[in-house]
N, C-alpha and C positions, 0 to 999 in steps of 0.2 A: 150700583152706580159708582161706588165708589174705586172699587177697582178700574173700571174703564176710565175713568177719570186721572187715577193714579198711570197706565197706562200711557194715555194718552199727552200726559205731563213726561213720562220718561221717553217716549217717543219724540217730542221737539225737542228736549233736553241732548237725546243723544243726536238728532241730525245737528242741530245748533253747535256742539263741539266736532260735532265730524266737521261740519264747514268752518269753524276757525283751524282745525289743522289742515285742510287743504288750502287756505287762503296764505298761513303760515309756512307753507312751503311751495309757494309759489304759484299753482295751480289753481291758476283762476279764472278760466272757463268754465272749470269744472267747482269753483268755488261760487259762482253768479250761478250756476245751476244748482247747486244745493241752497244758495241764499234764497232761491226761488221756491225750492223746496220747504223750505223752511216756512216762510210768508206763508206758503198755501196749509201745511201743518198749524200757524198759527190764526189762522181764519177759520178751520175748523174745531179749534180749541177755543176761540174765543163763541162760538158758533153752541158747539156742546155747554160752555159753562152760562150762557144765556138761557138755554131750553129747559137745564138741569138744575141750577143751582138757585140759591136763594142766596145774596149778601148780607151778609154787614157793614157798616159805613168803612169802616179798614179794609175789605176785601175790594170795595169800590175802590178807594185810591189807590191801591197796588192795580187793578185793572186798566186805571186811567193813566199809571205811571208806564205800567206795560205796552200800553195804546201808541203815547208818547214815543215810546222809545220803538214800535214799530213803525210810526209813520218816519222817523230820521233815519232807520234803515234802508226805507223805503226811497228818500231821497239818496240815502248816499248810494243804491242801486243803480239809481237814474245817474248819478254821477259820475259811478264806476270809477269810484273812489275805494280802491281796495283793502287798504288801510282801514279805514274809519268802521267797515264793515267788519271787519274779523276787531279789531276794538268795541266797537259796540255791540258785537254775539257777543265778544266773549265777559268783556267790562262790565255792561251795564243787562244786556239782556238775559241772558243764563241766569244773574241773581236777583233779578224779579219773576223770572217763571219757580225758580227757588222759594220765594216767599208768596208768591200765591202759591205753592204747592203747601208748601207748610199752614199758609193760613188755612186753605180749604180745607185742607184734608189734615185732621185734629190732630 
């Protein structure tokens, strides 16, 4: 499990920085299309660490800060706000899937 777990953490990881460089350099069709991809990657990651895992009260609040910062994604999507998206992949959400990865996985 734990490999598919580590997996599936380096998989959002790397589409999450593919869409801040394509958002970074302008390409933002194709930057709302990977943000998309991304979302769908983090619903079945939140999806796997439900079925799989057991918490700690610390893995909780890093899931709930994770939550957070998916659902303001999620608006600035709807806003197409393209800015605030490639700051928030890359600011705030890249180093919360970073510290659940480290928390989870020992």
């Amino acid at each position: 499990m734990t490999n598919q777990l580590n997996h599936s953490i380096n998989q959002l990881l790397e589409s999450t920085n593919e869409g801040v460089r394509i958002f970074r350099i302008g390409e933002f069709g194709l930057g709302y299309a990977k943000t998309i991809e991304i979302i769908e990657k983090t619903i079945l990651f939140f999806k796997f660490l439900e079925e799989n895992c057991i918490f700690e009260e610390e893995d909780r609040e890093l899931i709930n800060e994770m939550n957070s910062i998916f659902n303001q994604l999620s608006q600035a999507l709807i806003s197409r706000d393209d800015v605030l998206i490639a700051d928030l992949l890359e600011y705030e959400f890249v180093p919360i899937v970073e510290k659940i990865r480290d928390s989870i996985i020992h």
